[in-house]
N, CA, C and O of each residue as an XYZ file, in Angstrom:
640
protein
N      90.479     78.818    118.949
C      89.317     78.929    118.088
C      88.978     77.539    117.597
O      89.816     76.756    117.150
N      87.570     77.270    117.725
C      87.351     76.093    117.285
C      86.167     76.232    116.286
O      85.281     77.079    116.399
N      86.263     75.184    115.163
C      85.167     75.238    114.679
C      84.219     73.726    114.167
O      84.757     72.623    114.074
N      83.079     73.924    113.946
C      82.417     72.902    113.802
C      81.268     73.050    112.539
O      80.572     73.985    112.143
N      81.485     71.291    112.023
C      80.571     71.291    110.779
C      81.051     72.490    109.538
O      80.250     72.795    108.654
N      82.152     72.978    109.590
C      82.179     73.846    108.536
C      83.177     73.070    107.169
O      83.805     73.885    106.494
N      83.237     72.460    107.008
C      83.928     71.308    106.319
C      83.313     69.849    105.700
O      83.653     69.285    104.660
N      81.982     69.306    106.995
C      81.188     68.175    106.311
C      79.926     69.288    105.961
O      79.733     68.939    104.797
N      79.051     70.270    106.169
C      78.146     70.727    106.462
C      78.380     72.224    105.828
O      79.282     72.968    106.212
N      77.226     72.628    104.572
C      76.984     73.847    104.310
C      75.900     74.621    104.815
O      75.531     75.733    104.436
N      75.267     73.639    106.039
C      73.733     74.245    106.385
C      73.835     74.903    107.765
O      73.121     75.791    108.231
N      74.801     74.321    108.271
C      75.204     75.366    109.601
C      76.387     75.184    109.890
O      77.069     74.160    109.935
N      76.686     76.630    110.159
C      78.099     76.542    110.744
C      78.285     77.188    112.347
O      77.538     78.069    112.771
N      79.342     76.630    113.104
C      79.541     76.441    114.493
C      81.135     77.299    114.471
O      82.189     76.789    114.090
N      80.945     78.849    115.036
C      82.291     78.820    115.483
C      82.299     79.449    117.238
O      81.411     79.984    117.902
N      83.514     79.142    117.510
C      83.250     79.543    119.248
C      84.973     80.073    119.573
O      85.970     79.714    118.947
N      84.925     80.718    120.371
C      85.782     81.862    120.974
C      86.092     81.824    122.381
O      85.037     82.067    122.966
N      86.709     81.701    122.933
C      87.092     82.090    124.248
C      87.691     83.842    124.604
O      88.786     84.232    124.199
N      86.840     84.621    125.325
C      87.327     86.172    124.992
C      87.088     86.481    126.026
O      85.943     86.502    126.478
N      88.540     86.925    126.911
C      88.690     88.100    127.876
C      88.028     89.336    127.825
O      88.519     90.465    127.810
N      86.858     88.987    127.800
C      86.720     90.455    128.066
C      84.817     90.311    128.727
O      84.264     89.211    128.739
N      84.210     91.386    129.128
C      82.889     91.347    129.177
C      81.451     90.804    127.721
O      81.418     90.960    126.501
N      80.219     89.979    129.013
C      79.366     90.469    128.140
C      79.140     91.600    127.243
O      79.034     91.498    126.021
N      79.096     92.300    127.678
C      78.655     93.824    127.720
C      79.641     94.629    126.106
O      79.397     95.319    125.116
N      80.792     93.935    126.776
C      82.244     94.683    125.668
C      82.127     94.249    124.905
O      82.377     94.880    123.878
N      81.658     92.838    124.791
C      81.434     91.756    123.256
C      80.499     92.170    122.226
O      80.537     92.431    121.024
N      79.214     92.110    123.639
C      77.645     92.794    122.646
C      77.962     94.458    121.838
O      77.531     94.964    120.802
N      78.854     94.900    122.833
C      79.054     96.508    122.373
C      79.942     96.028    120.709
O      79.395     96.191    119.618
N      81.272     95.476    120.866
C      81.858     95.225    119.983
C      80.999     94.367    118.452
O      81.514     94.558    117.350
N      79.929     93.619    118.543
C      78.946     93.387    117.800
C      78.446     94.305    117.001
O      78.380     94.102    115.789
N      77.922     95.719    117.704
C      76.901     96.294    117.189
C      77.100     97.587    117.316
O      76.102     98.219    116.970
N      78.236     98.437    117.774
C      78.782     99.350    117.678
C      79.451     99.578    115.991
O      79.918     98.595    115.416
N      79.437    100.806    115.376
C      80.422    100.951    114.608
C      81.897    101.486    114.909
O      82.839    101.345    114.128
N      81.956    102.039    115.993
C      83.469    101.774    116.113
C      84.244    100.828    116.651
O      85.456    100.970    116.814
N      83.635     99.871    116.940
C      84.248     98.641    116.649
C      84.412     97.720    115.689
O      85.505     97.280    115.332
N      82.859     97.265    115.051
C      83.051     96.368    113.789
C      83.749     96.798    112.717
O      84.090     96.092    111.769
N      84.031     98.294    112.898
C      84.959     98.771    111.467
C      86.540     98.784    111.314
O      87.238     99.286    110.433
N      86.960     97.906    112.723
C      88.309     97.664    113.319
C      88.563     96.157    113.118
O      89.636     95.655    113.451
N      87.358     95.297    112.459
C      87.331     93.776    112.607
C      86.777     93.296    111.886
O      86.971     92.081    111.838
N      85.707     93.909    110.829
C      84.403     93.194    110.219
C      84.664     93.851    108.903
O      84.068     94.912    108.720
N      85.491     93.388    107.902
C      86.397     93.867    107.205
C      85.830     95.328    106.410
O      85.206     95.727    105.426
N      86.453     95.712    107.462
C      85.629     97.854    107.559
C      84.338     98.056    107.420
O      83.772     99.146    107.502
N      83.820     96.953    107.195
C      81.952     97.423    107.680
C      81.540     98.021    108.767
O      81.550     97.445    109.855
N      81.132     99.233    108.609
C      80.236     99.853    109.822
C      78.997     99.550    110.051
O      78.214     99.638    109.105
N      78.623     99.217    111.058
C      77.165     98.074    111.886
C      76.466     99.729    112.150
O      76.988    100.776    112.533
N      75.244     99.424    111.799
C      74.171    100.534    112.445
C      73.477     99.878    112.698
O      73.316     98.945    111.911
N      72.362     99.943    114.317
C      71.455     99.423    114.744
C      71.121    100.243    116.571
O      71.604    101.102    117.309
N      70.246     99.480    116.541
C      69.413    100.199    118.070
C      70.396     98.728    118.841
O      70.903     98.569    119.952
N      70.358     98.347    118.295
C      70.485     96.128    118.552
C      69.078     95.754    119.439
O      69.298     95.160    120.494
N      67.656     96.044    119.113
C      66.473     95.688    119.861
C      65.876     94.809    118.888
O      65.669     95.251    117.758
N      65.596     93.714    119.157
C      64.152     93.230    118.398
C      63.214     94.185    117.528
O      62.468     95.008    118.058
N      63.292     94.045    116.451
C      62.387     94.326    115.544
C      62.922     95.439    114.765
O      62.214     95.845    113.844
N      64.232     96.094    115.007
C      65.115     97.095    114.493
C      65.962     96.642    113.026
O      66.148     95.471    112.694
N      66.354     97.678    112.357
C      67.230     97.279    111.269
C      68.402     96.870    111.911
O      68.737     97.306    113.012
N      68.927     96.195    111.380
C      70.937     96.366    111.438
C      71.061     96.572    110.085
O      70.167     96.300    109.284
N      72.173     97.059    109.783
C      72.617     97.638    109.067
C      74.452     97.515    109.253
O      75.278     97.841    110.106
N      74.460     96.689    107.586
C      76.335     96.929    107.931
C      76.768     97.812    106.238
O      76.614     97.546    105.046
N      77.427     99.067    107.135
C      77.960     99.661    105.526
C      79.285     99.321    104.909
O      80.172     98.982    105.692
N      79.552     99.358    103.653
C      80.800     99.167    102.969
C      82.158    100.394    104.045
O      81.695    101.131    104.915
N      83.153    100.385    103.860
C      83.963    101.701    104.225
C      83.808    102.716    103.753
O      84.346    103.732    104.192
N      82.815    102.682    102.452
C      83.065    103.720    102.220
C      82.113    104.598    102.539
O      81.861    105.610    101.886
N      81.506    104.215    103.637
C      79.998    104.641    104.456
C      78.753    104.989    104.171
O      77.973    105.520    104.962
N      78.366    104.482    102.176
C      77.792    104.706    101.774
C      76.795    103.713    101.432
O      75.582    103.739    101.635
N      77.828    102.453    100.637
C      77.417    101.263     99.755
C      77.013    100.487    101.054
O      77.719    100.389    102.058
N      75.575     99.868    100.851
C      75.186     98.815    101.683
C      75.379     97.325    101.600
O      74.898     96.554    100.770
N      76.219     97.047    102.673
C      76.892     95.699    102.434
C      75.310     94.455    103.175
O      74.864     93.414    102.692
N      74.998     95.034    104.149
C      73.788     94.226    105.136
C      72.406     94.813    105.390
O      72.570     95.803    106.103
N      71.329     94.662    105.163
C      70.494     95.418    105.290
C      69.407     94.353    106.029
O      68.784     93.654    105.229
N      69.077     94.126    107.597
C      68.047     93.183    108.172
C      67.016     94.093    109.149
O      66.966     95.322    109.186
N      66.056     92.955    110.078
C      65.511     93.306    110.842
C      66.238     91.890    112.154
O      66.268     90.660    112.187
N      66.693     92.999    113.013
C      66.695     91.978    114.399
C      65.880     91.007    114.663
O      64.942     91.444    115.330
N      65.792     89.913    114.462
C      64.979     88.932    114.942
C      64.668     88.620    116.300
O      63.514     88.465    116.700
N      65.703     88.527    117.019
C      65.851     88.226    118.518
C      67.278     89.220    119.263
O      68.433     89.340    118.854
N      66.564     89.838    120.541
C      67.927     90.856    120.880
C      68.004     90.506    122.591
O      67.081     91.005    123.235
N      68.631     90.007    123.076
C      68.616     89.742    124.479
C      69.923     90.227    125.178
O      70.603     89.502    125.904
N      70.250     91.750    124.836
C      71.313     92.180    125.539
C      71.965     91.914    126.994
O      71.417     92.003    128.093
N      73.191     91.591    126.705
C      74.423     90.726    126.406
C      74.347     89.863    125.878
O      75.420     89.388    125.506
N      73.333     89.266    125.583
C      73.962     87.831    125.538
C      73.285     87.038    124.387
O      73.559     85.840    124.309
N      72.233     87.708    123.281
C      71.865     86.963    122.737
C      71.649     87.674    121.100
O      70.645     88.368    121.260
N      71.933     87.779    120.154
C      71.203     88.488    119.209
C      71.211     87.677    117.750
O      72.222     87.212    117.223
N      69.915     87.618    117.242
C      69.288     86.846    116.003
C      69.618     87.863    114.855
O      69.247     89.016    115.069
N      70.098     87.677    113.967
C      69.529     88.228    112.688
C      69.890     87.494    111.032
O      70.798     86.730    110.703
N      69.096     87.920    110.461
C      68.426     87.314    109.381
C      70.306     88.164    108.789
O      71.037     88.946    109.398
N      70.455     87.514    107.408
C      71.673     87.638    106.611
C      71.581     87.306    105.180
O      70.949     86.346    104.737
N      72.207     88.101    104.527
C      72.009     88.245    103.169
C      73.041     89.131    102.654
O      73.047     90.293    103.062
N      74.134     88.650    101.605
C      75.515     89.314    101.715
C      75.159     90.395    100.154
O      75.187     90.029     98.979
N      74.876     91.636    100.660
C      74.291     92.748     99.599
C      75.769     93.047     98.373
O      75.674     93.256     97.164
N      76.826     92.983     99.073
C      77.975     93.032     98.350
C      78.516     92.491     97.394
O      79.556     92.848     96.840
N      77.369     90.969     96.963
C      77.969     90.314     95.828
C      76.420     90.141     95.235
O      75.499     89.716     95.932
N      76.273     90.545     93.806
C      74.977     90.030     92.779
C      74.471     88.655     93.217
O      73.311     88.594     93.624
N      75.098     87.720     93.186
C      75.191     86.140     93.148
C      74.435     86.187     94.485
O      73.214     86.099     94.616
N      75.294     86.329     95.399
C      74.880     85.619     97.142
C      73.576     86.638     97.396
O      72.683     86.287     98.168
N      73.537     87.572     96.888
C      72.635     88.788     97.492
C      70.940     88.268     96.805
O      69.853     88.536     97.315
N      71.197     87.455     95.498
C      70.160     86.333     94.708
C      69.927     85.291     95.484
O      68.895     84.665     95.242
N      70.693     84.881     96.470
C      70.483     83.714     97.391
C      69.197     84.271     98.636
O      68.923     85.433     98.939
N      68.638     83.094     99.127
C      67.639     83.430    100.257
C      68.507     83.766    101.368
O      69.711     83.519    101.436
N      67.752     84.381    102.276
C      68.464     84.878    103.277
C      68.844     83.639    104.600
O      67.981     82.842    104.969
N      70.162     83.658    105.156
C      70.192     82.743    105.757
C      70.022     83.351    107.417
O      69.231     84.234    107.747
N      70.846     82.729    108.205
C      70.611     83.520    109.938
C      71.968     83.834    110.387
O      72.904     83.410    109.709
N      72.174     84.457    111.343
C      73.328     84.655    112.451
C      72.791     84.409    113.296
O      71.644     84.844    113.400
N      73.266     83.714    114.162
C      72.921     83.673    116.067
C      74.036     84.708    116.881
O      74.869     85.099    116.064
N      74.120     84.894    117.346
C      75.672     85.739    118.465
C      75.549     85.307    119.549
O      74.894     86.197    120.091
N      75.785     84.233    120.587
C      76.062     84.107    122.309
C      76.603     84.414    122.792
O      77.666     83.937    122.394
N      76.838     85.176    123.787
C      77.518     85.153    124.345
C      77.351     84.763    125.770
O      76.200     84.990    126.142
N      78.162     84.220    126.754
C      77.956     83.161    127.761
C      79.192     83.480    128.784
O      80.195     82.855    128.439
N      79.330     84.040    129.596
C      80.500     84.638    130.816
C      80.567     83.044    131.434
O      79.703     82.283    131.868
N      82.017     82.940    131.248
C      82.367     81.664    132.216
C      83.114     82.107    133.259
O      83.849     81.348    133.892
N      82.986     83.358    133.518
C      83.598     83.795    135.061
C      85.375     83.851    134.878
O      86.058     83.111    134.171
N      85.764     84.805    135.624
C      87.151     85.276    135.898
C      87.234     86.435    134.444
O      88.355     86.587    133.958
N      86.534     86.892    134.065
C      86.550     87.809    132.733
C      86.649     87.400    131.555
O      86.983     88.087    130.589
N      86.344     86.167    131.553
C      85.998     85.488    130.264
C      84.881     85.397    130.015
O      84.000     85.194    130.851
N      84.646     85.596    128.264
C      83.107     85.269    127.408
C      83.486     83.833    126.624
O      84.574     83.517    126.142
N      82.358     83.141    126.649
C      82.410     82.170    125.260
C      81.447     82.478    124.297
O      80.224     82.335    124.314
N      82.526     83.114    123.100
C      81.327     83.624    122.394
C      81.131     82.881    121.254
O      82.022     82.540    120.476
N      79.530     82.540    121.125
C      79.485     81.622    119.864
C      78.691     82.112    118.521
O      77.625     82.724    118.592
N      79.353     81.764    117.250
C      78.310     82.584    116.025
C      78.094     81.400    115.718
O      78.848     80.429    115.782
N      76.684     81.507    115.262
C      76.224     80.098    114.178
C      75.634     80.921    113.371
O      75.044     81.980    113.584
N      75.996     79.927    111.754
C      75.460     80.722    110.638
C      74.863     79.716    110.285
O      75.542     78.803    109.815
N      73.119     79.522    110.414
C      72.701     78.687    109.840
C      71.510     79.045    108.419
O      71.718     80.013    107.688
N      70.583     78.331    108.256
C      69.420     78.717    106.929
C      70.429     78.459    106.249
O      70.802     79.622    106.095
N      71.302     77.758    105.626
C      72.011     77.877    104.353
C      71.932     76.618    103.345
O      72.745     76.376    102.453
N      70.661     75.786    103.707
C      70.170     75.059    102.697
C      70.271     75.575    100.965
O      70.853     75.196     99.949
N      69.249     76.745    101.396
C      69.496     77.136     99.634
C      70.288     78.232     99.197
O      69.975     79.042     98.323
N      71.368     78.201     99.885
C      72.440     78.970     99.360
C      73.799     78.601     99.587
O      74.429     78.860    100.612
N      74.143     78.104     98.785
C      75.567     77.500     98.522
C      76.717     78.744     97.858
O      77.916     78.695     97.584
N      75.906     79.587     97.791
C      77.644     80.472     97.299
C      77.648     81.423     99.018
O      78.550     81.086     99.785
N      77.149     81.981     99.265
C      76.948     81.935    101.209
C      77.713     81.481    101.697
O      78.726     81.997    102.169
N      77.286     80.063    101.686
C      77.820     79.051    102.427
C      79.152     79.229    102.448
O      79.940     79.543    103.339
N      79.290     78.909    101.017
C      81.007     78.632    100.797
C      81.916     80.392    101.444
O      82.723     80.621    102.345
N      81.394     81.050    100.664
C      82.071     82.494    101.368
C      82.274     82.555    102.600
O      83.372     82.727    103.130
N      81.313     82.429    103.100
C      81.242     82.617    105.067
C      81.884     81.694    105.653
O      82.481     81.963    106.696
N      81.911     80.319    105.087
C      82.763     79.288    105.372
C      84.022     79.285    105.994
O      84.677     80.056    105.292
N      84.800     78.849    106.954
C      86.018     78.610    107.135
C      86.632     79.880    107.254
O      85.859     80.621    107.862
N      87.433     80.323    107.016
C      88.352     82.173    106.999
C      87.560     82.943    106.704
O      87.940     84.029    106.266
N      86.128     82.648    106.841
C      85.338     83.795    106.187
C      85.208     84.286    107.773
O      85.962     85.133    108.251
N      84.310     83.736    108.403
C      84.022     83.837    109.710
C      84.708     83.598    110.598
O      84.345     83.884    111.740
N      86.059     82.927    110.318
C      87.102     83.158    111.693
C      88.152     84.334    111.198
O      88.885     84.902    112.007
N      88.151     84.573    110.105
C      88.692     86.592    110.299
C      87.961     87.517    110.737
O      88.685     88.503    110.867
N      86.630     87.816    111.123
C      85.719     88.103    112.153
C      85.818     87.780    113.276
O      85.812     88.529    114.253
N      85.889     86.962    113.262
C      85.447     86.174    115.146
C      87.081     86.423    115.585
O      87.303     86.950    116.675
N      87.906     86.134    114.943
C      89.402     86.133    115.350
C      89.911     87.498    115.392
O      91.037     87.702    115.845
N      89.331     88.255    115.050
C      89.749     90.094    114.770
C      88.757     90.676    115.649
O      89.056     91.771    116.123
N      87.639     90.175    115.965
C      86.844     90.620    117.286
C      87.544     90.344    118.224
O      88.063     91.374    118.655
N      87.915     89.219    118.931
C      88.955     88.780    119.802
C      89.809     89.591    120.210
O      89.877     90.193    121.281
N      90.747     89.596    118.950
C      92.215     90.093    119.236
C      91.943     91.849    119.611
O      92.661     92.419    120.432
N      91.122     92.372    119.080
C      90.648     94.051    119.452
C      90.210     94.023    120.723
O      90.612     94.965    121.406
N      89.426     93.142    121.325
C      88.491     93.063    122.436
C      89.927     93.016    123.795
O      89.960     93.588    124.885
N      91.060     92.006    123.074
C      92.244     91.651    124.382
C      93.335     92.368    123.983
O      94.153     92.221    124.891
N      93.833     93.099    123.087
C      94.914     93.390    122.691
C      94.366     95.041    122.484
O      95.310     95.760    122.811
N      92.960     96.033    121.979
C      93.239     96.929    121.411
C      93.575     97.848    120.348
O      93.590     99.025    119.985
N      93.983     95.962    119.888
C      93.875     96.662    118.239
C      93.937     95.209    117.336
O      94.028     94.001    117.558
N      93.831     96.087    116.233
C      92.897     95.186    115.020
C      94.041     94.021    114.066
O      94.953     94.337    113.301
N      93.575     92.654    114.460
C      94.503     91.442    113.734
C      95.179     92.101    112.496
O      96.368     91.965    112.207
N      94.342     92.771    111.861
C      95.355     93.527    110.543
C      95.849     94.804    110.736
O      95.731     95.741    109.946
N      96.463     94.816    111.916
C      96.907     96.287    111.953
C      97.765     97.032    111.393
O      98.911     96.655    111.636
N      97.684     98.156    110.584
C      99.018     98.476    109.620
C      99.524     99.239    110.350
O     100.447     99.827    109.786
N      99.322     99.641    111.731
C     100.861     99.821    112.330
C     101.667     99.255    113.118
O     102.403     99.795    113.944
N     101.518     97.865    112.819
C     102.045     96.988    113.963
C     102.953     96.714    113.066
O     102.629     97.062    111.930
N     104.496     95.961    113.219
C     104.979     95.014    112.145
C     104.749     93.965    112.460
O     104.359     93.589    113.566
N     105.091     92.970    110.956
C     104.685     91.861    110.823
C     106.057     90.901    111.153
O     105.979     89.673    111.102
């Protein structure tokens, strides 16, 4: 896992992935809820994933709305835009909305390189800082490990 600008830079952040597995399994794992609720710390994703659609990410407790957008850009496998705004905290949810990008990019033999950029975060500095660093590589790193392993970086039935 590598990351970039998330340390000099609150206006975009760069993280990237190397993941065994398909386009297809990645984009599914994105925007499926039975996946993001295995990785995306129990948020369930609702969406069509098309241009001009809501996404939607719920709390666990399948009620409280943690994300509420419109798809900006949807280029299944391999591409999806959306606008971001973290509903779960008073403070950040007062902040303007910033972006997600999602790439994903097959470098052949069953590998994806998948990349998130979180950018727009000029005028939002409590965002920034949240999503920052372990914010977005316990996501990206728990997408991964489900996508090659099956199950979820925090798994409580694995031991530690």
């Amino acid at each position: 896992m590598t990351t970039t600008d998330t340390l000099t830079s609150t206006t975009t952040q760069v993280y990237q992935v190397l993941i065994r597995a398909t386009a297809q399994r990645i984009w599914d794992a994105i925007t499926t809820p039975e996946f993001t609720s295995r990785y995306f710390h129990g948020a369930r994703v609702e969406t069509t994933g098309e241009t001009g659609t809501p996404l939607r990410y719920y709390a666990p407790d399948g009620t409280t709305l943690w994300g509420d957008e419109i798809i900006e850009q949807a280029d299944p496998p391999h591409k999806l835009v959306v606008p971001w705004r973290s509903l779960y905290d008073q403070e950040m949810a007062a902040e303007p909305r910033s972006r997600v990008t999602w790439l994903i990019e097959e470098q052949g033999r069953g590998v994806c390189l998948l990349t998130a950029v979180h950018d727009r975060l000029e005028n939002s500095p409590k965002t920034a800082k949240s999503i920052g660093g372990i914010g977005w590589l316990t996501v990206i790193d728990g997408l991964k490990t489900l996508l090659e392993t099956g199950h979820p970086l925090f798994d409580p039935d694995l031991q530690t």
